[in-house]
C-alpha positions as CSV (number, residue, x, y, z in Angstrom):
1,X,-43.3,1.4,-20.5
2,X,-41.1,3.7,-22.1
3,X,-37.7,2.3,-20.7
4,X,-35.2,5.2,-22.4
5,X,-37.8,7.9,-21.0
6,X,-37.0,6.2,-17.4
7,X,-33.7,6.3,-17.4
8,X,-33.2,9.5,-18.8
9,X,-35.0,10.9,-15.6
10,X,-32.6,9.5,-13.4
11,X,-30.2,12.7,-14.6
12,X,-26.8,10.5,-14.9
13,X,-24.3,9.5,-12.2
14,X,-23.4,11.4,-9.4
15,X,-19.9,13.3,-9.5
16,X,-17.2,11.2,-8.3
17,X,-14.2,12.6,-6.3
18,X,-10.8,11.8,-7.6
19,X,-7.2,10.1,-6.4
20,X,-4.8,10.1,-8.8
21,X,-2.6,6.9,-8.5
22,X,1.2,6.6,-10.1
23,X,2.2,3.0,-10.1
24,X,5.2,0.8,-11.3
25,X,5.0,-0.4,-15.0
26,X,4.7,-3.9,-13.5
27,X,1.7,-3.0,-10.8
28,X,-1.0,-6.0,-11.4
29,X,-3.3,-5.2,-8.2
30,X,-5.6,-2.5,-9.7
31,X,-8.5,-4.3,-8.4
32,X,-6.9,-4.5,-4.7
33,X,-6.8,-1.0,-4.4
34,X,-9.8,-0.5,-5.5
35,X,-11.6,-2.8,-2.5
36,X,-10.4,0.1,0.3
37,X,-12.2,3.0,-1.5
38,X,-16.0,4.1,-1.0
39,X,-18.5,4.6,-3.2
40,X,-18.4,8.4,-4.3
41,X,-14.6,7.8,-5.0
42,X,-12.8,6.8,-8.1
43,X,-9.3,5.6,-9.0
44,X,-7.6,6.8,-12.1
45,X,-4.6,5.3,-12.7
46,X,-1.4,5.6,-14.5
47,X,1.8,3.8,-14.6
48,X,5.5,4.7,-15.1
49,X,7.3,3.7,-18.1
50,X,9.0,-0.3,-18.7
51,X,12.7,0.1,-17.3
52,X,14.4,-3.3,-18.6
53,X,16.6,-3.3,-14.9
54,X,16.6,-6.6,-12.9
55,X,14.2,-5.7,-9.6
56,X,17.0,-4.5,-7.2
57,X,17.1,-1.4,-5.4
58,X,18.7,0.2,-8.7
59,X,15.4,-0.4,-9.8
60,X,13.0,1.2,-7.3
61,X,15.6,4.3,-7.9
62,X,14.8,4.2,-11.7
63,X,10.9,4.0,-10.8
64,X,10.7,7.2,-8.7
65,X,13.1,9.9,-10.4
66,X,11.5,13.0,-9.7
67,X,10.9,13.9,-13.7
68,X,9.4,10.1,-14.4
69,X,7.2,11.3,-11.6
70,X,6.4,14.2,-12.3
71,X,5.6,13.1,-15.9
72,X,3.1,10.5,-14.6
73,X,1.3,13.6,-12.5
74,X,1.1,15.7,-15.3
75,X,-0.9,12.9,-17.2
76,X,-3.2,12.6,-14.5
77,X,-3.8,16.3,-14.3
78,X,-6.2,16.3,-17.0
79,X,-8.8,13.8,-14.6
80,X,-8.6,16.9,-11.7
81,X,-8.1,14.2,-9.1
82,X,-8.1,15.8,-5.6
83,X,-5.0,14.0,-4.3
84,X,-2.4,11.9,-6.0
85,X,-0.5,8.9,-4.5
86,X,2.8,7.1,-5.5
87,X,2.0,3.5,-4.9
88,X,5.5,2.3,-4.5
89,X,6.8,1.0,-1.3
90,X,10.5,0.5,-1.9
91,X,10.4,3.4,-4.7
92,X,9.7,5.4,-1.9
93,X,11.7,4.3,0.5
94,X,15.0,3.6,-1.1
95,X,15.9,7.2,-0.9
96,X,15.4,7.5,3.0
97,X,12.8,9.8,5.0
98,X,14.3,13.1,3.1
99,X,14.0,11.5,0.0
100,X,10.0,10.6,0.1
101,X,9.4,14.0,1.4
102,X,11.1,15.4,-1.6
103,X,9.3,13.1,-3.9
104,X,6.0,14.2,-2.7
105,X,7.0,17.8,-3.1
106,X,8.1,17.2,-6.7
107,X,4.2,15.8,-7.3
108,X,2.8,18.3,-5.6
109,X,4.0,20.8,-8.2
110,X,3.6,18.8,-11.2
111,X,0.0,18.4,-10.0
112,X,-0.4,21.2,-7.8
113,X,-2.8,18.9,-5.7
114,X,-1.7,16.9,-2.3
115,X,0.4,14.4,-2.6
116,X,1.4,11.2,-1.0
117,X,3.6,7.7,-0.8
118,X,3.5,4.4,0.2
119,X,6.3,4.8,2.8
120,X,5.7,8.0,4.1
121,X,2.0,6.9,4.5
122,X,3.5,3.9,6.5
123,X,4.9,6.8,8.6
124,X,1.6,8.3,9.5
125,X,-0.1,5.0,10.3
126,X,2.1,4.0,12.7
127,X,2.4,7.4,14.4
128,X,-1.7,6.8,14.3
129,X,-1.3,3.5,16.2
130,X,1.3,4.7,18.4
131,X,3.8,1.6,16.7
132,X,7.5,2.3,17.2
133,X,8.6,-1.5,17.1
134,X,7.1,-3.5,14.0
135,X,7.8,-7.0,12.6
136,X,8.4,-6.7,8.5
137,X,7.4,-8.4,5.9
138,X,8.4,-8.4,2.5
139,X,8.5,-10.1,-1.2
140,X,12.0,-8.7,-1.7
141,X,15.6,-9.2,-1.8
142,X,18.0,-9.3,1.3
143,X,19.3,-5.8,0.4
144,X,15.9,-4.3,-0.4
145,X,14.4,-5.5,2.5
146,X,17.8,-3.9,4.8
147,X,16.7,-0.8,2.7
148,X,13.4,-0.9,3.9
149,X,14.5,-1.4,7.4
150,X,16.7,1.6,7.2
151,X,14.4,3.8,6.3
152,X,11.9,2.8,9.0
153,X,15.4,3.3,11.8
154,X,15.8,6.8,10.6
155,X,12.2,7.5,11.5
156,X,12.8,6.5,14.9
157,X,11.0,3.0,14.1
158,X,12.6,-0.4,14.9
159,X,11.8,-3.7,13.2
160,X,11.6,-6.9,15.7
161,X,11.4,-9.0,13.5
162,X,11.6,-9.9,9.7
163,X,10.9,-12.7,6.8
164,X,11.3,-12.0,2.9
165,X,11.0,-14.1,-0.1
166,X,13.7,-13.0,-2.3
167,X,12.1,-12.1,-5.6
168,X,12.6,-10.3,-8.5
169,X,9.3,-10.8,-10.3
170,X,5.7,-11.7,-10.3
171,X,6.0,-10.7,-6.9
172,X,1.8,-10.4,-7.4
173,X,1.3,-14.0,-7.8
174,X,2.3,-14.8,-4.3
175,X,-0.7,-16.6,-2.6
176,X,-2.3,-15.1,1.0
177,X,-1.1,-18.3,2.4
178,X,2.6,-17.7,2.0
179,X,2.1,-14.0,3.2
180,X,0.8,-16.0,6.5
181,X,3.7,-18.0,6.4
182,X,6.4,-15.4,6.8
183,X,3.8,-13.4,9.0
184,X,4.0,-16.0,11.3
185,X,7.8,-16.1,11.0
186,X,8.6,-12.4,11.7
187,X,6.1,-12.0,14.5
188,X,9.2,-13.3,17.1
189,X,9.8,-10.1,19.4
190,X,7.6,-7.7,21.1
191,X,5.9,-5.8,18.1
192,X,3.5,-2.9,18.3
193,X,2.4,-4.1,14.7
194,X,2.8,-6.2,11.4
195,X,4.0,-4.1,7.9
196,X,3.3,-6.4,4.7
197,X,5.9,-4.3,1.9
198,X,5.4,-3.8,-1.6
199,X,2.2,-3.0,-3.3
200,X,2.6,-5.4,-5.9
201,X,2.0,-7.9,-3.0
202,X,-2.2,-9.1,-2.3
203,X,-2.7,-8.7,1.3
204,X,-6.6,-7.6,1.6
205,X,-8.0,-10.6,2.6
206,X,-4.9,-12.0,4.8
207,X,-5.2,-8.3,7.3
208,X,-8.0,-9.5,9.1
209,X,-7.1,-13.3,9.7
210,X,-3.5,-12.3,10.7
211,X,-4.8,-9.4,13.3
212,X,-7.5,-11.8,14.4
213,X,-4.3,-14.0,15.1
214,X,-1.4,-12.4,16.3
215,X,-4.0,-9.6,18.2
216,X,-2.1,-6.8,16.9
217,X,-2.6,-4.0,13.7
218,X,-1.8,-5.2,10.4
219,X,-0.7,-2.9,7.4
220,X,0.0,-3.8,4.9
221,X,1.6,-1.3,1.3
222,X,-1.9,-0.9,-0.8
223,X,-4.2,-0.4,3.1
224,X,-1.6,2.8,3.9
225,X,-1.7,4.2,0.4
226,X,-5.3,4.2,0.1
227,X,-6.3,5.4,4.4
228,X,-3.3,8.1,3.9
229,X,-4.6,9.5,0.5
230,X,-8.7,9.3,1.1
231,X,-7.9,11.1,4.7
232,X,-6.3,14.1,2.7
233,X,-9.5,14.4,1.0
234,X,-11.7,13.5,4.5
235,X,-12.8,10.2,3.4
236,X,-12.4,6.7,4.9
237,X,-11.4,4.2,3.9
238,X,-13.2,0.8,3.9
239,X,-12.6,-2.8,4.6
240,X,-13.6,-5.0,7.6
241,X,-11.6,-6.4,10.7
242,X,-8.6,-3.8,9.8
243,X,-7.5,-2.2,13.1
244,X,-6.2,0.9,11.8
245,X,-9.6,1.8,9.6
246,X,-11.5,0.4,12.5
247,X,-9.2,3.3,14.6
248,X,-10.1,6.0,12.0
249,X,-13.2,5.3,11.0
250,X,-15.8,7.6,10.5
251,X,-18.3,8.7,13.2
252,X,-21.3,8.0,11.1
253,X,-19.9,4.5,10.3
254,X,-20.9,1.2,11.2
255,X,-18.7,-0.7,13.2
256,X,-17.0,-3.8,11.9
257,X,-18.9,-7.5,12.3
258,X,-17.3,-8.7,16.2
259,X,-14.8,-11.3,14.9
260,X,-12.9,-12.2,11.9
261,X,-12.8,-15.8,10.2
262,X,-10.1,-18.5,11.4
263,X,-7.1,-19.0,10.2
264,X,-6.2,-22.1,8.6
265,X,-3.6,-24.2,10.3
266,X,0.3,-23.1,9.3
267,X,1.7,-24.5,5.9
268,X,5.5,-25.5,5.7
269,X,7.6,-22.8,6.2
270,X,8.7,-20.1,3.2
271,X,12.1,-20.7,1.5
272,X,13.7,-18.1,1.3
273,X,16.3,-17.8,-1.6
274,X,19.0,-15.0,-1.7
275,X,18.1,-13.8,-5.4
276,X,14.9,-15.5,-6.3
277,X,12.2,-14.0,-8.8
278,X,9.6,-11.5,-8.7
279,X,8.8,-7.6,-6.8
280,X,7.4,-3.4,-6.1
């Protein structure tokens, strides 16, 4: 059989559609982001330039100036994605609910194509789930995780509870277990739902053994960048045992297997040092 003749029938791959992704220089979860998108989708990425600034919110400043941004959207113009996102939790939030929107309209006209950021796609997926009290977690710093919480109180949204690491760095080689850990510590008032901040922190796998334990949504920084910028272009996005894909899911989709796996049995609690290291 003429293998080369075979293949060459076959025409090539389908078109993909496009989402154009701006990260932090120190972004390490490529593949996470990856794991909510469909087939028919692709991720190109691109990353702003090294800032040598301790992680701080002088940082996550530095990280979304409207010209760095709009730099990054330029370069991604050339790929024709249909959206583009700023996956940046605390970049996006450290200049308050005017500030995002002004970042996403400085994008917008770099690109001239929809765009979107982690925090204001927080916004929509808790007006989705009808969540106005939250329990937060972070990776951060005292002050970075205040910042966060400000952000959320100007949007009429109030946090019940809270637990954060304190790091500066390497923020992406926290382990699922310690994400538990302080899930389990900030779940202590009457929350509508669980945020897990910064995009630089893996939280795909730990979504559906924390819902399946605390019996409420989880979201978590990389699961709202990804639903908010695939539902501009009328996608969904994918992953089991996540309530608020499970809520927004497609009509012609199957539904989610009927439970999620256990949760292991709680580890010693988190430290939680005022100026560790690691971050986003």
């Amino acid at each position: 059989m003429d293998v080369s003749l075979e293949v060459s029938l076959l025409g090539g791959p389908d078109p993909q559609r496009g989402i154009g992704v701006v990260a932090p220089f120190d972004f390490a979860l490529d593949r996470e982001l990856w794991r909510w998108v469909p087939d028919g989708v692709s991720l190109r990425l691109t990353r702003t330039p090294f800032v040598p600034v301790e992680v701080s919110l002088d940082l996550a400043r530095l990280v979304s100036e409207h010209e760095t941004l709009r730099e990054a959207v330029r370069a991604l113009a050339a790929s024709e994605p249909e959206v583009v996102a700023y996956a940046c939790t605390s970049g996006s939030f450290v200049g308050g609910v005017a500030g995002e929107r002004a970042m996403c309209e400085a994008m917008t006209t770099a690109g001239e194509v929809a765009s979107v950021t982690t925090s204001g796609a927080l916004l929509e997926a808790l007006e989705e789930l009808g969540a106005r009290r939250i329990a937060v977690v972070t990776p951060y710093t005292e002050s970075v995780t205040r910042s966060l919480e400000e952000y959320l109180a100007e949007a009429g949204v109030s946090v019940t509870g809270r637990a954060f690491l304190g790091l500066t760095r390497h923020i992406w080689r926290v382990p699922y277990r310690s994400v538990v850990d302080m899930a389990r510590q900030a779940v202590v008032g009457a929350a509508d739902a669980l945020f897990i901040s910064c995009t630089n922190l893996p939280t795909y796998d730990a979504i559906p053994q924390l819902e399946a334990e605390l019996r409420m949504p989880v979201l978590s920084a990389n699961q709202v960048t990804m639903w908010a910028a695939l539902r501009r272009i009328g996608v969904y996005a994918v992953g089991p045992y996540q309530a608020l894909l499970v809520r927004t899911a497609g009509p012609h989709e199957e539904p989610p297997p009927p439970a999620a796996p256990p949760v292991p049995p709680a580890a010693p609690p988190v430290a939680q040092p005022e100026e560790q290291e690691g971050w986003t």
